[in-house]
C-alpha positions in Angstrom: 0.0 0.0 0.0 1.3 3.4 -0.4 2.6 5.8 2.4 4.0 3.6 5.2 4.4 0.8 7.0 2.1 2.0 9.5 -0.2 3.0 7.0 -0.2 -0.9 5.9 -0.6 -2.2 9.7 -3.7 0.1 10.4 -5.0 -0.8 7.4 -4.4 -4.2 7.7 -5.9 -4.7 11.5 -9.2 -2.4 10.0 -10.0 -4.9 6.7 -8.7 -7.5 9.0 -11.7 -6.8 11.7 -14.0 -6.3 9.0 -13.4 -9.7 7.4 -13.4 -11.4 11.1 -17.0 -9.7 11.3 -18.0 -11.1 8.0 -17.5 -14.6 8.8 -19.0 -13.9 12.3 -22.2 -12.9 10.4 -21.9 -15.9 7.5 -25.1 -17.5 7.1 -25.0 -20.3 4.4 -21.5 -22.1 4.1 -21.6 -21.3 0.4 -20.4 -17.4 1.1 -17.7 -18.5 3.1 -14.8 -18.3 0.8 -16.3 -14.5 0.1 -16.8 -13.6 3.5 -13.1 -14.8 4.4 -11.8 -12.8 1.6 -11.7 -9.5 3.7 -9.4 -11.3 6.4 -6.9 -13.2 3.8 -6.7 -9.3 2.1 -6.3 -7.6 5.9 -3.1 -10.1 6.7 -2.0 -9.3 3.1 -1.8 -5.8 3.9 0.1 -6.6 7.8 2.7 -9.2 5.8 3.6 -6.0 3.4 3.7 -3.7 6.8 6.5 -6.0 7.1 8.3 -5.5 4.0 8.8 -1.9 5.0 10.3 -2.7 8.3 12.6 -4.9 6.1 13.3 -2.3 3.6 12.2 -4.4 0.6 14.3 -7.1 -0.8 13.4 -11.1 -1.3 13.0 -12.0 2.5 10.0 -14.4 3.3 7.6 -11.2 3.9 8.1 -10.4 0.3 7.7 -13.7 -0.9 4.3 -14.3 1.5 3.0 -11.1 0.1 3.5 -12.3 -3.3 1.9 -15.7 -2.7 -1.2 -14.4 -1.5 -1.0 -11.7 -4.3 -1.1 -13.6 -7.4 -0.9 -17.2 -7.3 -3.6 -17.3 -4.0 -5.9 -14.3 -5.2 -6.2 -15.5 -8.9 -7.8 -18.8 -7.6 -9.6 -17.6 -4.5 -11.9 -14.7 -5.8 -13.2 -16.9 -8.5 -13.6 -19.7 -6.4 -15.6 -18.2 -4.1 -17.5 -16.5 -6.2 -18.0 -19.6 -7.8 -19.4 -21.0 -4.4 -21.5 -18.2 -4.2 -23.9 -17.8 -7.0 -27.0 -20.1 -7.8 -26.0 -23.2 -9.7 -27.1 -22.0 -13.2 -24.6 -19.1 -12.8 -22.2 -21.5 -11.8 -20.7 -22.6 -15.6 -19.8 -18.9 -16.6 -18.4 -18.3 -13.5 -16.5 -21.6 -13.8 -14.9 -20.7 -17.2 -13.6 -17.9 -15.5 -12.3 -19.6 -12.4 -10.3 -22.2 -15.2 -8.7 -19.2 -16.6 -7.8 -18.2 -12.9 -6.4 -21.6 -12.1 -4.2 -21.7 -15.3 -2.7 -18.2 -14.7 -2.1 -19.1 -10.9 -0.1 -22.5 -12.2 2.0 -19.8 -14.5 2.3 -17.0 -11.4 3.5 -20.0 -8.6 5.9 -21.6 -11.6 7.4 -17.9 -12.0 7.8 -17.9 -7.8 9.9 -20.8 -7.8 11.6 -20.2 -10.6 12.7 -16.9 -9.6 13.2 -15.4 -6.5 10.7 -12.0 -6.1 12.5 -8.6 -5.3 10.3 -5.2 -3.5 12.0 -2.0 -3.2 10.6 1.0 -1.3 9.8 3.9 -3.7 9.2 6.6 -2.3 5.6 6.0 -0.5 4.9 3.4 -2.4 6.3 -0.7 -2.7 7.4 -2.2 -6.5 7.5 -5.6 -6.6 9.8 -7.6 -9.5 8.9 -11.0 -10.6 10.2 -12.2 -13.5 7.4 -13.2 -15.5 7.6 -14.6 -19.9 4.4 -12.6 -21.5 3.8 -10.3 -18.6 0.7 -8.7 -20.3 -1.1 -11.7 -21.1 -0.7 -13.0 -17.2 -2.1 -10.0 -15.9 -4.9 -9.9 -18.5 -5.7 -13.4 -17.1 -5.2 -12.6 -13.7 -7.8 -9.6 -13.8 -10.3 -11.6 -16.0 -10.6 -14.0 -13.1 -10.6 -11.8 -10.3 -12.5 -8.7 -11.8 -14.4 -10.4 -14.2 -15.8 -13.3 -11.6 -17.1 -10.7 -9.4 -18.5 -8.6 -12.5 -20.4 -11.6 -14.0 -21.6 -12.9 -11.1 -25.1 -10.8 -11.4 -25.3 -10.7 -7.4 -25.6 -6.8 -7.2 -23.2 -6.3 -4.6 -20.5 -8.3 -5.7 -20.8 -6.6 -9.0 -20.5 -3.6 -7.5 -17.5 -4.7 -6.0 -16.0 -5.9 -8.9 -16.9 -2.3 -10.5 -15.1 -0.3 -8.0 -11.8 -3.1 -7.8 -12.1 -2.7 -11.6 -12.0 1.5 -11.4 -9.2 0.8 -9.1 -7.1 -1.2 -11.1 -7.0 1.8 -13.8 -6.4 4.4 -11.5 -3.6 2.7 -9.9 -2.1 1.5 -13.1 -2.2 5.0 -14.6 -0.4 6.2 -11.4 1.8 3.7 -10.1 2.7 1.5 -13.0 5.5 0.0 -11.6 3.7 -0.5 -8.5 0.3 -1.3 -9.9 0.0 -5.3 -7.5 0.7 -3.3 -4.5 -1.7 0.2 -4.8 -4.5 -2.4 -6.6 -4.3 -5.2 -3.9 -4.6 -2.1 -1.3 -7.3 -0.7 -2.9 -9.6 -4.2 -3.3 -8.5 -4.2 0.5 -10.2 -1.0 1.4 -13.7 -1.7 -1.2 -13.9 -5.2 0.3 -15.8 -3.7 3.1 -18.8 -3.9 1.0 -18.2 -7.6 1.7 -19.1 -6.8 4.7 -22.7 -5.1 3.9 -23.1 -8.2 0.9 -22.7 -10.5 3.8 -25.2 -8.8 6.2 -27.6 -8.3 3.4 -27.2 -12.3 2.6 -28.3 -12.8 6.0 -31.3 -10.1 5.6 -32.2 -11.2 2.6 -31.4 -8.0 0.7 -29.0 -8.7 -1.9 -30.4 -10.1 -4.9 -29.1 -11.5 -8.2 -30.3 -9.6 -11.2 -33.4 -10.6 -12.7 -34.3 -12.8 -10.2 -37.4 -12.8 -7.8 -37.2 -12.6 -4.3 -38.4 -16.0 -4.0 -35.9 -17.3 -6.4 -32.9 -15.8 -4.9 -31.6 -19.1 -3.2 -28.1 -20.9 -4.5 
């Protein structure tokens, strides 16, 4: 995230209670992956707290951050997404959690191929990992976790997946060479409408468009 490494740790400890409260309030087992995506993204944002205190480099905070990142992310948000829909949603969502499981098998082959570098920039963190067709993996990569949430037609995880997606041009067009760690900060902060998907799952209140209030069940 940008700013500091106490920046990161508040940060962190906030999305981090905000995810513990979402799995507090989890009613059906189905939105669990989702509801436990706030506190995977929270600890992401305390490991990176600790790549400041390191100053960067390719110690084990550096590589944890970058395992949860890209290999972990790519597979998780489509996954649970996956989980979450009704069943006839469930093969559009699944082509796109295949094309998240592909580009997670490229990201973790990358990993331990070659060892992943941060530097501190400024107020920012860039991470280096040395990728073959970098634009393609990343096309993937936001295909699976952008696009699952935008074709889900659940209307808050589309809006979700609207303002991760916003984020993930502003923060390229600023911080290109540290676009994983301002984007993966930003989904951070926006998942806390995980938290009002997950209270309104447990209300009834969030509904998939085009379907009836009656026929709102997975």
């Amino acid at each position: 995230m940008c700013w500091s490494a106490q920046a990161d740790l508040v940060a962190g400890a906030g999305v981090l209670a905000i995810g513990t409260a979402c799995v507090a309030m989890t009613r059906r087992p189905a939105d669990l992956p989702l509801a436990a995506l706030p506190v995977l993204l929270g600890v992401h944002q305390i490991v990176e707290s600790l790549v400041w205190a390191e100053g960067g480099g390719t110690g084990a905070a550096t590589l944890t951050w970058a395992i949860i990142a890209l290999p972990l992310l790519a597979v998780w948000v489509p996954a649970g997404v996956w989980c979450a829909v009704p069943r006839r949603a469930r093969p559009r969502i699944g082509v796109l959690l295949a094309i998240g499981v592909v580009t997670a098998a490229v990201l973790a082959e990358a990993l331990v191929a070659h060892p992943v570098s941060s530097e501190i920039r400024g107020h920012t963190v860039g991470y280096v990992v040395d990728l073959s067709h970098p634009q393609l993996v990343i096309a993937g990569y936001l295909v699976a976790t952008v696009g699952s949430l935008l074709a889900s037609g659940d209307r808050g995880l589309v809006l979700l997946g609207v303002l991760v997606a916003v984020g993930a041009v502003v923060c390229w067009a600023l911080w290109e060479l540290e676009f994983v760690s301002t984007w993966c900060a930003v989904a951070a902060v926006t998942s806390v409408v995980l938290f009002f998907w997950v209270r309104g799952r447990g209300q009834g209140t969030w509904r998939y468009v085009g379907v009836s209030r009656g026929g709102a069940a997975g």
